[in-house]
Residue, then its C-alpha position, 0 to 999 in steps of 0.5 A: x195342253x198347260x195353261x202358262x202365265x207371262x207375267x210383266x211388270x210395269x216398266x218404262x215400256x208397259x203397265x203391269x199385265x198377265x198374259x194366259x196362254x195354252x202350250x203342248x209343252x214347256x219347250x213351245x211355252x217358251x218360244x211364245x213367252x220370248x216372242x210375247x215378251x220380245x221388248x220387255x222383261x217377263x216372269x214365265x208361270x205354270x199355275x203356282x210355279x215360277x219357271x223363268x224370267x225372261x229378261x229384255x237386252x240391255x240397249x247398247x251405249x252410245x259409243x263414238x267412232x274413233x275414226x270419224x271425221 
């Protein structure tokens, strides 16, 4: 197994944190990485290597119906 690290920055949703994790692989690293990282932004690492970012969705803009009354 790999030793991963999930990185997040401070945000307006978190502190600055370091998340270690053990992962057969990097397709099961990733599943845990999206789901660690579901509401915030995360760097994915594997020792010295940078492999992703996890970016968070933009939150949708307030639109007005058209059609309401």
């Amino acid at each position: 197994m790999t030793i991963y690290t999930l990185r997040f920055s401070e945000d307006g949703h978190g502190v600055d944190r370091r998340l270690e994790f053990k992962a057969e692989d990097l397709t099961a690293a990733l599943i845990i990485a999206h789901r660690e990282a579901a509401r915030r932004s995360a760097e994915l690492w594997a020792g010295a290597k940078k492999l992703c970012t996890i970016r968070k969705p933009a939150e949708p803009a307030a639109t007005l119906n058209q059609y309401a009354f």
